[in-house]
C-alpha beads as a LAMMPS data file, in Angstrom:
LAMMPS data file: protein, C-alpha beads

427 atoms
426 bonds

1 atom types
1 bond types

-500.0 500.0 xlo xhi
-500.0 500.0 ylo yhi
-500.0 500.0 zlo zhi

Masses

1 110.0

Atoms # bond

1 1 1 8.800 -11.237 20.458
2 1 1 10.190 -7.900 20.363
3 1 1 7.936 -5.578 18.417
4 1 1 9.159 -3.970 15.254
5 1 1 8.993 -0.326 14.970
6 1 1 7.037 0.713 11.893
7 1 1 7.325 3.754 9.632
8 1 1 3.566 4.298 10.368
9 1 1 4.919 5.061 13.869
10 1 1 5.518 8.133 13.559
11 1 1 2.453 9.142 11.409
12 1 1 0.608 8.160 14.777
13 1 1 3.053 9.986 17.060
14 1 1 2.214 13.109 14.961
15 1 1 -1.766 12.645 14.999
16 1 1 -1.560 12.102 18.815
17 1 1 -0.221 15.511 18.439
18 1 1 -3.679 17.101 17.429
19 1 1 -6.390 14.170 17.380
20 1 1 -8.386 12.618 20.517
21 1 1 -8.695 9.494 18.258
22 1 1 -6.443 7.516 15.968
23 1 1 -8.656 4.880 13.795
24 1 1 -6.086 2.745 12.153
25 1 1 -7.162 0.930 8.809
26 1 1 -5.118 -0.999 6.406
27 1 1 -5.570 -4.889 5.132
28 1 1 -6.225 -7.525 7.499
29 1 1 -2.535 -8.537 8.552
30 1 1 -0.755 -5.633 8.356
31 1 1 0.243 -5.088 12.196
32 1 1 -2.582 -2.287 12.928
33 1 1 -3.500 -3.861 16.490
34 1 1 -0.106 -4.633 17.536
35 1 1 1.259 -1.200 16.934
36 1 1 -1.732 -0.050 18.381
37 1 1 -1.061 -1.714 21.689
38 1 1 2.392 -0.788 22.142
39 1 1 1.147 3.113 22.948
40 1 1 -2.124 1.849 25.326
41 1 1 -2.866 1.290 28.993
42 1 1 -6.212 -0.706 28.204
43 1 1 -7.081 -2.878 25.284
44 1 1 -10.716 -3.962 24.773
45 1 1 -10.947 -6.735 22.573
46 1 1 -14.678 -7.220 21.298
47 1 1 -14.025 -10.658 19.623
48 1 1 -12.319 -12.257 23.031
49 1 1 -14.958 -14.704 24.017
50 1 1 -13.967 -15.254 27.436
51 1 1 -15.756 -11.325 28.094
52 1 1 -17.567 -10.840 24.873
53 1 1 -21.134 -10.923 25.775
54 1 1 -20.534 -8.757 28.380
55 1 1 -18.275 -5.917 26.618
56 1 1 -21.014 -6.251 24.042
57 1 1 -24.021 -5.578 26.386
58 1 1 -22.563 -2.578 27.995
59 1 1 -21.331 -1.266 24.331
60 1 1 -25.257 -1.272 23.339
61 1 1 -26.371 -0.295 26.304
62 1 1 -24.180 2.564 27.780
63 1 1 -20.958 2.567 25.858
64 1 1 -19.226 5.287 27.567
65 1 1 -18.606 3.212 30.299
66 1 1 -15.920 1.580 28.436
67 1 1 -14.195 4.888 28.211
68 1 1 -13.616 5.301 32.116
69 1 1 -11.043 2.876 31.397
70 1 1 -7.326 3.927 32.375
71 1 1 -6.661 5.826 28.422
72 1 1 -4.802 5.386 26.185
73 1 1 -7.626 2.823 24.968
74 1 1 -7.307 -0.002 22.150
75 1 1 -10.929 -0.706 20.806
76 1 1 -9.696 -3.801 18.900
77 1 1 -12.535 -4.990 16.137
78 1 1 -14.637 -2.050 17.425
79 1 1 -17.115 -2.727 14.330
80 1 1 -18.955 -4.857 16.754
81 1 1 -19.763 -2.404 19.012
82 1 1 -20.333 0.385 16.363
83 1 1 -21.797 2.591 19.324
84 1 1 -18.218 3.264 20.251
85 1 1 -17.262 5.412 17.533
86 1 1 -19.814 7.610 18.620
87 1 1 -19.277 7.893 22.250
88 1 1 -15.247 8.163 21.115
89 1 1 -16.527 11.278 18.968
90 1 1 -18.464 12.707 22.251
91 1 1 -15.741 12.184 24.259
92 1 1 -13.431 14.095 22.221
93 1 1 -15.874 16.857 21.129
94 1 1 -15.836 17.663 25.381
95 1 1 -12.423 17.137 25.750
96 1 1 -10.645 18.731 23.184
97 1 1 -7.138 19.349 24.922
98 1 1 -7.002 15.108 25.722
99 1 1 -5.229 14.286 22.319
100 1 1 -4.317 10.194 21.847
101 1 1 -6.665 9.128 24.251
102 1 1 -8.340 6.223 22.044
103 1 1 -7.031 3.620 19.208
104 1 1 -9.941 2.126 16.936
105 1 1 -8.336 -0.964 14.879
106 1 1 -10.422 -3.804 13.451
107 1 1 -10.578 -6.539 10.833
108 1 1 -10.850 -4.484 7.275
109 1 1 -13.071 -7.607 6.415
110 1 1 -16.387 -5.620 7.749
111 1 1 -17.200 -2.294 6.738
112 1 1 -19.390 0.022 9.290
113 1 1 -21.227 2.700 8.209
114 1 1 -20.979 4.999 11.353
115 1 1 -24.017 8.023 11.865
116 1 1 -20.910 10.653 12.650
117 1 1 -17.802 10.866 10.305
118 1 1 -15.894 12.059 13.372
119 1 1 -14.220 14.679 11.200
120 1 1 -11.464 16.260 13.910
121 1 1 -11.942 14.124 16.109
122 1 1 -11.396 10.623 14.977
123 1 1 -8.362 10.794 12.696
124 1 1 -8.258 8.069 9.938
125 1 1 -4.371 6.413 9.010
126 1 1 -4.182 3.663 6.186
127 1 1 -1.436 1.214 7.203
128 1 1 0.377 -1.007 4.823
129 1 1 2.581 -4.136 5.592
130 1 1 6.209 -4.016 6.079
131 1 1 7.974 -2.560 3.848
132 1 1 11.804 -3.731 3.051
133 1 1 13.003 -1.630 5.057
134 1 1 10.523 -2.276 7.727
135 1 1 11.732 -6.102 7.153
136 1 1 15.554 -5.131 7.503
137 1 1 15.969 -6.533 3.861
138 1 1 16.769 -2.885 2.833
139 1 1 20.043 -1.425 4.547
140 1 1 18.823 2.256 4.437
141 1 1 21.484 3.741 3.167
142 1 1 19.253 5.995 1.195
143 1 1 16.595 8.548 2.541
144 1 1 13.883 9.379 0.314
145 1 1 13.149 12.265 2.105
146 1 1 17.003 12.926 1.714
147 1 1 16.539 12.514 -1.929
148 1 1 13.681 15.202 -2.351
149 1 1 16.128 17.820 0.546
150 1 1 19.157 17.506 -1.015
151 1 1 19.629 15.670 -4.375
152 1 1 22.930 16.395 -4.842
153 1 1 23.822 14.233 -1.616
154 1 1 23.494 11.028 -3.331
155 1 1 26.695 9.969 -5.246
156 1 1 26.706 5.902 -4.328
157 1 1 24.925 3.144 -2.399
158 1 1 25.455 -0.878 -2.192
159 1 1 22.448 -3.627 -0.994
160 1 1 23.019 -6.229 0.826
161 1 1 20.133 -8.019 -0.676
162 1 1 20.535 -10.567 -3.896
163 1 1 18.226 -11.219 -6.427
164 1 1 16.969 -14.606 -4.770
165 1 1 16.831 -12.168 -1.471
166 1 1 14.406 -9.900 -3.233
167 1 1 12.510 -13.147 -4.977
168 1 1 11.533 -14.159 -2.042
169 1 1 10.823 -11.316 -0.272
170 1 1 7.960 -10.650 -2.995
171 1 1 6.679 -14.289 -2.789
172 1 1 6.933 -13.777 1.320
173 1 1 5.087 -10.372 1.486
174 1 1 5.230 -7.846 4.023
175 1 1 2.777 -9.275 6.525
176 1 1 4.303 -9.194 9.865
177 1 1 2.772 -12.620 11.041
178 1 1 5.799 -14.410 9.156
179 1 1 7.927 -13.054 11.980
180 1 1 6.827 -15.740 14.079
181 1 1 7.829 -18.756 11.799
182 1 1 10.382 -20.930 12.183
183 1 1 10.808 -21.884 9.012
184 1 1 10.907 -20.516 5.353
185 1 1 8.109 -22.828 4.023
186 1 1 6.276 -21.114 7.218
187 1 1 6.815 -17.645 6.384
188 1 1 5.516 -18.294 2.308
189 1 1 2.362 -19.482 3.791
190 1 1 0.981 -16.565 5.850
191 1 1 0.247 -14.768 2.020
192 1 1 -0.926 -18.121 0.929
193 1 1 -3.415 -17.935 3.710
194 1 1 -4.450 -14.462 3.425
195 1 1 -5.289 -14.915 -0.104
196 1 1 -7.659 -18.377 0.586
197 1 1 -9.398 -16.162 3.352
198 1 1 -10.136 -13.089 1.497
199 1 1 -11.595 -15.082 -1.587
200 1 1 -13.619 -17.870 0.776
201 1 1 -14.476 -15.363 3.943
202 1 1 -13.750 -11.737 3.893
203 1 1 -15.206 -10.820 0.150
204 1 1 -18.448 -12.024 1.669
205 1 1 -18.387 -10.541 5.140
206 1 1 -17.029 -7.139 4.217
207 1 1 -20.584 -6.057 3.242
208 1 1 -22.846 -9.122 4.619
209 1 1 -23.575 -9.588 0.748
210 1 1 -23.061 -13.470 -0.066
211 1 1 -20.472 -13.649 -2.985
212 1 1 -19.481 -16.672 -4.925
213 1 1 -15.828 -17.341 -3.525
214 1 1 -14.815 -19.307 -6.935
215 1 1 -15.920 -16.181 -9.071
216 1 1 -13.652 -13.995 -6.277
217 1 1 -11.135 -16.056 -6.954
218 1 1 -10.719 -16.339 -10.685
219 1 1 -10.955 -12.348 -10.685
220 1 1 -7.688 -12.557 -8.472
221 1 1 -5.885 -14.860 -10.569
222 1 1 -6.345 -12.605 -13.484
223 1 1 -5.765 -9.761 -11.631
224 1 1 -2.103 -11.347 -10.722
225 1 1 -1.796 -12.564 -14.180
226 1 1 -2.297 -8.461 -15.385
227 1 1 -0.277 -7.101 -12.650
228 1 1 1.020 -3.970 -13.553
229 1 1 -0.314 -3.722 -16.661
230 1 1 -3.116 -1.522 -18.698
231 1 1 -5.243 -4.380 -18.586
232 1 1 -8.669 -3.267 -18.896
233 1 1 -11.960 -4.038 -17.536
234 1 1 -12.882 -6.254 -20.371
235 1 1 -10.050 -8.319 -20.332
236 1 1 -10.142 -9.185 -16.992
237 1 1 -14.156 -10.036 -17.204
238 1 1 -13.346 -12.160 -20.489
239 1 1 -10.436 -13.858 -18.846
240 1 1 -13.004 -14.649 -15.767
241 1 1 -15.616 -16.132 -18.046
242 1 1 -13.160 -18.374 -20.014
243 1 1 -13.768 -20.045 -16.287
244 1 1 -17.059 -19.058 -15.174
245 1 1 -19.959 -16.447 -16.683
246 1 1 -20.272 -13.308 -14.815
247 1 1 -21.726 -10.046 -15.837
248 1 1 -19.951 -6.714 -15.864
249 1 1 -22.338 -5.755 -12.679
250 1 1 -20.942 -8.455 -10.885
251 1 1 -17.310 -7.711 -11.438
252 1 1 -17.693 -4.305 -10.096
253 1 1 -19.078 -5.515 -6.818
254 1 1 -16.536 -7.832 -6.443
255 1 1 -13.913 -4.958 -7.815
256 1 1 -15.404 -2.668 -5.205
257 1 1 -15.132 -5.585 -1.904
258 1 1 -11.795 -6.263 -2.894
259 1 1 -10.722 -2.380 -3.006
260 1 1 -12.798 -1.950 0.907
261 1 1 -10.691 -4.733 1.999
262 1 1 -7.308 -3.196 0.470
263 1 1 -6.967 -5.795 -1.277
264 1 1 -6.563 -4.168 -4.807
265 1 1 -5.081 -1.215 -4.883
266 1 1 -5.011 0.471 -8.525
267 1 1 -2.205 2.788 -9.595
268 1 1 -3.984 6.202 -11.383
269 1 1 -2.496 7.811 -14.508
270 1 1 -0.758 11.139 -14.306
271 1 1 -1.957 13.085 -17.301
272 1 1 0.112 15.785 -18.002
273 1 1 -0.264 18.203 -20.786
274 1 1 2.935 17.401 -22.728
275 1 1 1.401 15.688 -25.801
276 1 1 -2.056 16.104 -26.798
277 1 1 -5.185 14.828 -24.855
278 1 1 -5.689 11.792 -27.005
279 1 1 -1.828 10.469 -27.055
280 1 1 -1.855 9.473 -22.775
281 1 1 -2.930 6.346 -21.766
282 1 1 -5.096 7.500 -18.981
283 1 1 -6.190 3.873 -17.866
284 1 1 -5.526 2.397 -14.246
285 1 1 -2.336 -0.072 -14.044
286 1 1 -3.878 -3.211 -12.129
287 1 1 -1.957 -3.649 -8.637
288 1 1 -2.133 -5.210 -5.424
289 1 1 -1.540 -3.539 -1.644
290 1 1 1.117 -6.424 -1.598
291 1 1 2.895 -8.254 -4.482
292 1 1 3.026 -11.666 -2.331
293 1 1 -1.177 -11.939 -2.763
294 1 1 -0.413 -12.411 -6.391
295 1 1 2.103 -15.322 -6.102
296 1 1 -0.597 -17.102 -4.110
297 1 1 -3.177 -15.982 -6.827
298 1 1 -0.638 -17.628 -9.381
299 1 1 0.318 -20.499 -7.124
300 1 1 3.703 -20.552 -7.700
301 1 1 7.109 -20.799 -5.688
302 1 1 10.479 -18.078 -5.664
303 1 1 12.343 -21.169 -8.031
304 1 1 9.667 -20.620 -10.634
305 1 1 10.920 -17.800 -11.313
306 1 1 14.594 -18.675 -12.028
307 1 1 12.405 -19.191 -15.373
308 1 1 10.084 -16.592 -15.600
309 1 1 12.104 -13.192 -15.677
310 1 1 9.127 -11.518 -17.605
311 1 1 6.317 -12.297 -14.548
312 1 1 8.962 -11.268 -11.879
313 1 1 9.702 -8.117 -13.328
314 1 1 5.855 -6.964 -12.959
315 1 1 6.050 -8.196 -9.392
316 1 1 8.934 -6.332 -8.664
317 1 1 7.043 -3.435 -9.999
318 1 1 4.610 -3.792 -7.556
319 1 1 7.101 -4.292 -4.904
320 1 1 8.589 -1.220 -5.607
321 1 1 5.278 1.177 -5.357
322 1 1 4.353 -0.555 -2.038
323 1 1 7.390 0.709 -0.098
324 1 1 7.089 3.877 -1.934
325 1 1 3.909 4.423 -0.393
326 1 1 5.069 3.741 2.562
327 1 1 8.440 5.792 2.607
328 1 1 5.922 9.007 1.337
329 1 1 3.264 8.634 3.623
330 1 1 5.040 11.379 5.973
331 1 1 4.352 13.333 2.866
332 1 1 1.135 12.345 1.990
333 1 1 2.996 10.984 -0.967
334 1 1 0.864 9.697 -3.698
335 1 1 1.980 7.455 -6.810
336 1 1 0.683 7.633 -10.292
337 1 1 2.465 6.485 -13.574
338 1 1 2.979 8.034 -16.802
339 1 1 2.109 6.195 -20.423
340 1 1 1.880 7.847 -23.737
341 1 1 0.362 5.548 -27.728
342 1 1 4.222 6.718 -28.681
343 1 1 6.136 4.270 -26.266
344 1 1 7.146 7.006 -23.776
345 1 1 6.621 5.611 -20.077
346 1 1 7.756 6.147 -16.821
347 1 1 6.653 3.472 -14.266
348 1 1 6.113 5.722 -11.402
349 1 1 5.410 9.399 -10.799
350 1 1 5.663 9.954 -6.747
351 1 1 4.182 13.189 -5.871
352 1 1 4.320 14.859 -2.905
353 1 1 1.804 17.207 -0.965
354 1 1 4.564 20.211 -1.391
355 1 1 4.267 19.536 -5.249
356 1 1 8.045 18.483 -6.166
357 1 1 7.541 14.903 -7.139
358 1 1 9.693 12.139 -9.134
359 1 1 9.842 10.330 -12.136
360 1 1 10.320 6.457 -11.718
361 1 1 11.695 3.613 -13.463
362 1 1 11.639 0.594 -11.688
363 1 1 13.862 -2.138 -13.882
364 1 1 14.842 -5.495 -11.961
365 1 1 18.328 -5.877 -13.765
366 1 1 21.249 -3.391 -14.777
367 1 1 20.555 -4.087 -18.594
368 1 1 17.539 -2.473 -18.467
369 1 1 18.671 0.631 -16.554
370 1 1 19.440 2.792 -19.969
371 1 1 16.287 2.610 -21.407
372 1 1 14.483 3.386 -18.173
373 1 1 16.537 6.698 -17.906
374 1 1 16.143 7.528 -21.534
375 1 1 12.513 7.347 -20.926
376 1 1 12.578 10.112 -17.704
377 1 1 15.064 11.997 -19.272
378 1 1 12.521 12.225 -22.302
379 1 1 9.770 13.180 -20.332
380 1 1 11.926 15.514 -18.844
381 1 1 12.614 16.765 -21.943
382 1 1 8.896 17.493 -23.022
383 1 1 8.243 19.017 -20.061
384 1 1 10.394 21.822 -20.846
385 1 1 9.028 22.287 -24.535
386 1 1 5.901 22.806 -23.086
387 1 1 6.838 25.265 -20.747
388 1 1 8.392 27.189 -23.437
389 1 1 4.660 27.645 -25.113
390 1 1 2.704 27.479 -22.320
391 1 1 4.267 30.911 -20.073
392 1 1 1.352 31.481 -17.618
393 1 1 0.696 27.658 -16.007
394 1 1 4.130 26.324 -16.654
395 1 1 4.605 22.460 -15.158
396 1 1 6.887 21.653 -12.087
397 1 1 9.980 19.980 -13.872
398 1 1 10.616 16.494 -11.740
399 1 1 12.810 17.076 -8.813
400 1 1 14.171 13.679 -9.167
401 1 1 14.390 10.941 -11.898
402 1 1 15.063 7.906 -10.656
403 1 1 15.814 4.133 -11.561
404 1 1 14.701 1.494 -9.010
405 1 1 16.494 -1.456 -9.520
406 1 1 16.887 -4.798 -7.765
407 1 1 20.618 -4.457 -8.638
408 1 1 23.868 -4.159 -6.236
409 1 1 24.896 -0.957 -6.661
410 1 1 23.777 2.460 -7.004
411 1 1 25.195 5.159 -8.272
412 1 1 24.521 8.835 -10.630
413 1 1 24.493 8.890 -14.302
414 1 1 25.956 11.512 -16.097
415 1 1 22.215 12.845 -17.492
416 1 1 21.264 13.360 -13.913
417 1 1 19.451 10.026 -13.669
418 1 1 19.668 7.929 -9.735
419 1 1 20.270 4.458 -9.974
420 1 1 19.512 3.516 -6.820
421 1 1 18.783 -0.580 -5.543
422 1 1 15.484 -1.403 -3.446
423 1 1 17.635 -2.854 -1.314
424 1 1 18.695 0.415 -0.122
425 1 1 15.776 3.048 0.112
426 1 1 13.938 3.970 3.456
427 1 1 11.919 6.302 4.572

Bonds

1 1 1 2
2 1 2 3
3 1 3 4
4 1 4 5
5 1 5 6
6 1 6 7
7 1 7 8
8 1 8 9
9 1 9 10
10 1 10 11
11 1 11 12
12 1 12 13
13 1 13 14
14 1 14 15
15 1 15 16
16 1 16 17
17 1 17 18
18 1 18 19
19 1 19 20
20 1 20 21
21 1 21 22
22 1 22 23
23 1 23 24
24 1 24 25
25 1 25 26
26 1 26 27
27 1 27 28
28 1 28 29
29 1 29 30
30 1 30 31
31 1 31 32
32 1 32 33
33 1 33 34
34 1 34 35
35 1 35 36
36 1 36 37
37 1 37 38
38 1 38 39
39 1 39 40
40 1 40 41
41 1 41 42
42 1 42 43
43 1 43 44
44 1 44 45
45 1 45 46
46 1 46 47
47 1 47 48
48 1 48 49
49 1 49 50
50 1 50 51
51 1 51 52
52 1 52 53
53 1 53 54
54 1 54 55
55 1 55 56
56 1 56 57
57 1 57 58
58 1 58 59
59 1 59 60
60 1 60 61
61 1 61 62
62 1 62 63
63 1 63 64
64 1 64 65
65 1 65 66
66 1 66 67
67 1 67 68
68 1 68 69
69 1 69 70
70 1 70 71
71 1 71 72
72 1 72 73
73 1 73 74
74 1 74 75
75 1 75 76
76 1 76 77
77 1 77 78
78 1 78 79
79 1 79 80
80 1 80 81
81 1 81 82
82 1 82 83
83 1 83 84
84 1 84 85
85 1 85 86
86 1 86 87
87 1 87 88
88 1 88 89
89 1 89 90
90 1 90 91
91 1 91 92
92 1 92 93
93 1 93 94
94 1 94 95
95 1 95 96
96 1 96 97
97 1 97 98
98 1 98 99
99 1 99 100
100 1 100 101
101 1 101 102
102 1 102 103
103 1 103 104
104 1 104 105
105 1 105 106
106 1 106 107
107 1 107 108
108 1 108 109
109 1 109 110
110 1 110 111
111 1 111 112
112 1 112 113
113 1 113 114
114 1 114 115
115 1 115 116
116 1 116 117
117 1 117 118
118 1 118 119
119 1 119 120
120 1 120 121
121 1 121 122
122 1 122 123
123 1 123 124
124 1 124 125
125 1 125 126
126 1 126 127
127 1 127 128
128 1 128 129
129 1 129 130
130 1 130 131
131 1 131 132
132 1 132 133
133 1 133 134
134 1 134 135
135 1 135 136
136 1 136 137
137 1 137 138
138 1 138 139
139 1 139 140
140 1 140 141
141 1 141 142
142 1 142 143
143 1 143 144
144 1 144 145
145 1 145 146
146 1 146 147
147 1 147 148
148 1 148 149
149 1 149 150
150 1 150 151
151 1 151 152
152 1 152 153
153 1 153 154
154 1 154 155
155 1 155 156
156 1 156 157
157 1 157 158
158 1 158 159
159 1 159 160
160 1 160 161
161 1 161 162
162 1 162 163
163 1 163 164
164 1 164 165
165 1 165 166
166 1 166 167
167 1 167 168
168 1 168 169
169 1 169 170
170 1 170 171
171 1 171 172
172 1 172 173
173 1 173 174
174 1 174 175
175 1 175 176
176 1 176 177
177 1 177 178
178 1 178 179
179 1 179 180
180 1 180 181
181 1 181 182
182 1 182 183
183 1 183 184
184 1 184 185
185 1 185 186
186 1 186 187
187 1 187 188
188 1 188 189
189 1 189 190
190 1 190 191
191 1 191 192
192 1 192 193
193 1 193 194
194 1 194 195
195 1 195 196
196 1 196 197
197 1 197 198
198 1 198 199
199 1 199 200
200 1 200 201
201 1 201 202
202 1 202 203
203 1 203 204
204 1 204 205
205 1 205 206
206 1 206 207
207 1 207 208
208 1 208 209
209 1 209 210
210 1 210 211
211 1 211 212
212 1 212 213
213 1 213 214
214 1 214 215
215 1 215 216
216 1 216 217
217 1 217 218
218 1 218 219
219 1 219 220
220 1 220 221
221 1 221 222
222 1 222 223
223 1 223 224
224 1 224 225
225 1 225 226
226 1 226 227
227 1 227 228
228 1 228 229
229 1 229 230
230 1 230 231
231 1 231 232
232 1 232 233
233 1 233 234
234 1 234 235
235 1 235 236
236 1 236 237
237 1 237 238
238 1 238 239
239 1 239 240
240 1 240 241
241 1 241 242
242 1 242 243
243 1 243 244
244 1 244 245
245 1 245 246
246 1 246 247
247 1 247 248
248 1 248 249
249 1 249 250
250 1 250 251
251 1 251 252
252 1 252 253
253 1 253 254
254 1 254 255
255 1 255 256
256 1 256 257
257 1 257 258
258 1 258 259
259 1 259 260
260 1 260 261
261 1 261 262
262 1 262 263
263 1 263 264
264 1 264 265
265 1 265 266
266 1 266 267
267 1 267 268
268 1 268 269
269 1 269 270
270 1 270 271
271 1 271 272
272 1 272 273
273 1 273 274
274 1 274 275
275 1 275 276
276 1 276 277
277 1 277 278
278 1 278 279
279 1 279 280
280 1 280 281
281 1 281 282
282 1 282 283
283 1 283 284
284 1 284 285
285 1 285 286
286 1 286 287
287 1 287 288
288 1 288 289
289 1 289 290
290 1 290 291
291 1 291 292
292 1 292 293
293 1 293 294
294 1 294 295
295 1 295 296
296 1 296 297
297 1 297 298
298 1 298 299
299 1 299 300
300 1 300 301
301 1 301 302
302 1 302 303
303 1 303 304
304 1 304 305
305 1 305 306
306 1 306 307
307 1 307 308
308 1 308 309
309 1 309 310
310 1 310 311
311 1 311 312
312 1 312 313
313 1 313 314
314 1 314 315
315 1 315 316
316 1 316 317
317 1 317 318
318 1 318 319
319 1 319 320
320 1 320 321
321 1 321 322
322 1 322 323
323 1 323 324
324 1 324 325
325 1 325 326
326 1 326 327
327 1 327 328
328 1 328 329
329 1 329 330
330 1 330 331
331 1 331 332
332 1 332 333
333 1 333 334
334 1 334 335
335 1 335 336
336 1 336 337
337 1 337 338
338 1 338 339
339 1 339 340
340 1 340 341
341 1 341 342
342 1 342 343
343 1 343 344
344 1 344 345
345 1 345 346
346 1 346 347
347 1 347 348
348 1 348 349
349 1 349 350
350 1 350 351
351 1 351 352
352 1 352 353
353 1 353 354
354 1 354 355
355 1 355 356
356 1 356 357
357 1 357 358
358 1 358 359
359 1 359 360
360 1 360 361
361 1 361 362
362 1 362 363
363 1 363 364
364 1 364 365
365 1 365 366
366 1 366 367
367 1 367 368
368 1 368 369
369 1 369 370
370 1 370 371
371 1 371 372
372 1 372 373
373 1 373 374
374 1 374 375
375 1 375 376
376 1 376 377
377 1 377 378
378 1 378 379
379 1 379 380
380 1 380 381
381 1 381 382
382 1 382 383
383 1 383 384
384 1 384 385
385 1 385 386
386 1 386 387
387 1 387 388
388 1 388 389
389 1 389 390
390 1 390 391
391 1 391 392
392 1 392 393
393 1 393 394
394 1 394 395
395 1 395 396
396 1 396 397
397 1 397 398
398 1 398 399
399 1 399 400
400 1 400 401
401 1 401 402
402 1 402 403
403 1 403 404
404 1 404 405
405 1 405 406
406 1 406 407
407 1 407 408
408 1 408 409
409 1 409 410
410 1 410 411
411 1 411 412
412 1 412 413
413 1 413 414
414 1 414 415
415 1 415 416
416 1 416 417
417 1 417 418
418 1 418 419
419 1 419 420
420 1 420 421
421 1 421 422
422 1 422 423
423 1 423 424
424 1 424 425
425 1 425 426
426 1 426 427
């Protein structure tokens, strides 16, 4: 199968610039070991049987053997030969000017705590799965980083995706393993799968702590069932023990497994001074690093939700800031959202490491789109009153505001507001 260039691609083209080593971590799934392989001359694969105990041996023994290989080197599930990450760090601290010379992927389902950080030498990139564009279910007819250049450029767009295109792509997910199916039915259950594993396998493996895979799952399922909401803490522990008892200790540990697997993925508030302390709601909105793990958690099909508009609109949501993250990563973008006691929200604040960033409404139907622009246009507008009183730390007004919408057609309002489908961003 031809391989799929990924956005992360270039991320790793730019490390290979600087860095000796590229350590590539992300959720189990997400194509980190076969976009590693398409830059090496030697992969060593600790979990192939056929050499194991022997690649094992030498890696306790005298581990920089393995790095006479011909380089680039894959170290594929290196955290069973932790030893490697510090000969890696060795090797690069002696030869500084040999940049790209070794890949580190493995399963996110074990965490290693390594005796070197290799700060300068090892650099660390998260990768996500595919993103719609990644999938070719957006047309890229819109840059983000276009957006951010030169907002005036964008007058009108058109997707090529429907509503049941996008349905399904959020049941599907983003994990590049449903490449390889032949069928529809086979693509929905690669998610399907990944959710039974992490609940049953990885939540106990990650940390060699033995977990109860019933209590990880009923934290899931309420997890999916908050998606994108304020939800908090409480509410998710009383919804668990409406099934099973479990103590607030426990449901951090789990809480914490699930976030080293990147599984969960919280979205943090952006607290602005606009209104007064008390008036933002500064709680984290409850997400996934995928929006497909939460349609297994639920259990459900794409035609349940020719019935359940309210449910799909939160998973669109979600949709929505995972190929956000990935279209900023070049930017070390960063997403937050924005939620005030008055009603005043904006779904998504994407920030950027040069400081412009954008206010985001992401609204799965064209009915919706006016009263996601009133709300950024609002925001907007409060930013400016506070500038107006506050003259020595005045805030950055948003470079763009900007309504995501699983929708046709894009176009520009007349209050400055981008209407602009998921079916056409990109990187």
């Amino acid at each position: 199968m031809e391989y799929k260039r990924r956005i992360a691609d270039e991320l790793i083209d730019l490390k290979t610039e600087v860095f000796g080593a590229i350590n590539i971590l992300g959720p189990k799934g997400c194509g980190k070991t076969t976009t590693a392989k398409q830059r090496t001359r030697t992969t060593i694969e600790f979990q192939n049987e056929d050499v194991r105990d022997n690649l094992l041996k030498i890696a306790n023994t005298q581990p920089s053997n393995l790095l006479l290989n011909n380089k680039p080197i894959l170290f594929d599930e290196w955290q069973d030969a932790p030893k490697i990450w510090g000969s890696v760090r060795t090797y690069c601290d002696n030869n500084p000017e040999e940049v790209g010379a070794f890949y580190l992927t493995g399963s996110s389902s074990k965490n290693i705590k390594t005796p070197h950080t290799g700060t300068l030498r090892i650099s660390r990139l998260v990768m996500y799965p595919m993103s719609l564009y990644e999938t070719g279910e957006s047309n890229g007819s819109v840059s983000l980083k276009e957006l951010f250049d030169n907002p005036k450029s964008f007058t009108s767009c058109a997707s090529n995706s429907t509503l049941n295109d996008i349905i399904y792509a959020i049941c599907r997910g983003g994990w590049p393993k449903y490449l390889i199916a032949k069928s529809k039915k086979g693509e929905l259950l690669v998610a399907k799968e990944l959710f039974e594993q992490t609940y049953n396998d990885d939540i106990s493996t990650i940390d060699d702590v033995k977990r109860n895979p019933f209590i990880a799952k009923l934290i899931l399922q309420s997890y999916s069932r908050n998606l994108c909401t304020l939800a908090d803490n409480r509410t998710i522990i009383k919804d668990v023990n409406g099934n099973y008892p479990i103590s607030e200790t426990t449901y951090y540990d789990y809480i914490s497994a699930l976030e080293k697997l990147y599984i969960v993925q919280d979205v943090e508030a952006w607290c602005p001074a606009i209104r007064s302390k008390s008036a933002i709601r500064a709680g984290k909105k409850r997400n996934f690093v995928d929006p497909s793990i939460a349609v297994a958690a639920l259990g459900v099909s794409p035609e349940y939700f020719n019935n359940d508009f309210k449910t799909l609109g939160f998973l669109f949501e979600s949709l929505c800031i995972r190929d956000l993250k990935i279209y900023s990563q070049a930017n070390d973008g960063s997403i937050s959202y924005y939620r005030d006691r008055y009603g005043l929200e904006a779904d998504g604040v994407l920030h950027l490491e040069d400081g412009r960033f954008a206010l985001l409404e992401f609204k799965l139907g064209e009915s919706e789109v006016d009263e996601g622009a009133k709300h950024l246009c609002e925001i907007e507008r409060l930013i400016k009153e506070y500038n107006k009183k506050e003259k020595q730390v005045p805030l950055r007004l948003p470079d763009l505001k900007i309504v995501i919408t699983g929708t046709k057609y894009g176009y520009k309002r007349e209050d400055g507001v981008l209407v602009i489908p998921i079916g056409c961003l990109k990187d």
